[in-house]
N, C-alpha and C positions, 0 to 999 in steps of 0.2 A: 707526410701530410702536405703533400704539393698544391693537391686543388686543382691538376690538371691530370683530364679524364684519359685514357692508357690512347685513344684518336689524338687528342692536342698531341699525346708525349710521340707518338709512331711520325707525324707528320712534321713536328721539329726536326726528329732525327733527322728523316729523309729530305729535307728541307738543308739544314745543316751539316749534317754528319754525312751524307751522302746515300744512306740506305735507310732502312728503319731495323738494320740489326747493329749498324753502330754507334751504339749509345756511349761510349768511350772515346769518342775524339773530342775534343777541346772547345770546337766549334760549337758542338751540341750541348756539351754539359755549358756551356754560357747561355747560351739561346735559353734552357730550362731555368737557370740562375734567371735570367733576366725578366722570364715570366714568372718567376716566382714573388720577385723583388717590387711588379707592377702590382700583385696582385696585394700585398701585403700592404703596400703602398697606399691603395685605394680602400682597403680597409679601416688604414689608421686617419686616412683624410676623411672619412664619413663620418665621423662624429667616434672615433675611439681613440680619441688620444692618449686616451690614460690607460691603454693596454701597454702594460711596460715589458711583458713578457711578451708579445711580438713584434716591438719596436726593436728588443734587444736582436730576438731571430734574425730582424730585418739587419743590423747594422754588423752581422757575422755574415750573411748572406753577400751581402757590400761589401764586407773583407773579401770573403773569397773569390769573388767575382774578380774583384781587382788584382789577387794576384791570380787566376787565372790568364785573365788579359795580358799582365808583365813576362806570363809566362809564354804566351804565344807572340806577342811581340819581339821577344827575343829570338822566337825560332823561327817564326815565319810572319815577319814583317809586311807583306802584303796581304795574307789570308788574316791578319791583325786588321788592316785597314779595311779591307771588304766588309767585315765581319761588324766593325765600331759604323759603317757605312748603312748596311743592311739593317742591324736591330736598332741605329738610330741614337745610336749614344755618343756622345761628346760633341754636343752642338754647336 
């Protein structure tokens, strides 16, 4: 239940991951985490606060993200920075 249509998902890969058949590298599964995390985002800032069943989705989404990130920071410390550069995170 991502909310992003199979064009959004092909064009992150290939954006990220490098092709749109690898959906398996690091870079892409964050990129998708991170559209996911806007999208939910802007749901619960429209007037649904008190949706606690996607707040929660959201703040597991925010785990994993995170330690994705620690996880590629430790391996590839530059494609870490490019990566926090390009989606825009930690301003």
């Amino acid at each position: 239940m991502s909310h992003l249509s199979a064009e959004q998902k092909k064009s992150i890969f290939k954006e990220f991951g490098g092709s749109e058949a690898n959906t398996g590298s690091i870079e892409a599964q964050i990129a998708i985490l991170t559209q996911r995390i806007n999208h939910i985002s802007q749901h619960l800032k429209s007037g649904n606060k008190k949706d606690f069943s996607s707040n929660r989705g959201l703040m597991k989404m925010v785990g994993q993200r995170k330690r994705q990130l620690q996880y590629l920071s430790r391996t590839n410390l530059t494609g870490y920075r490019a990566l926090i550069e390009k989606l825009g995170l930690r301003k």
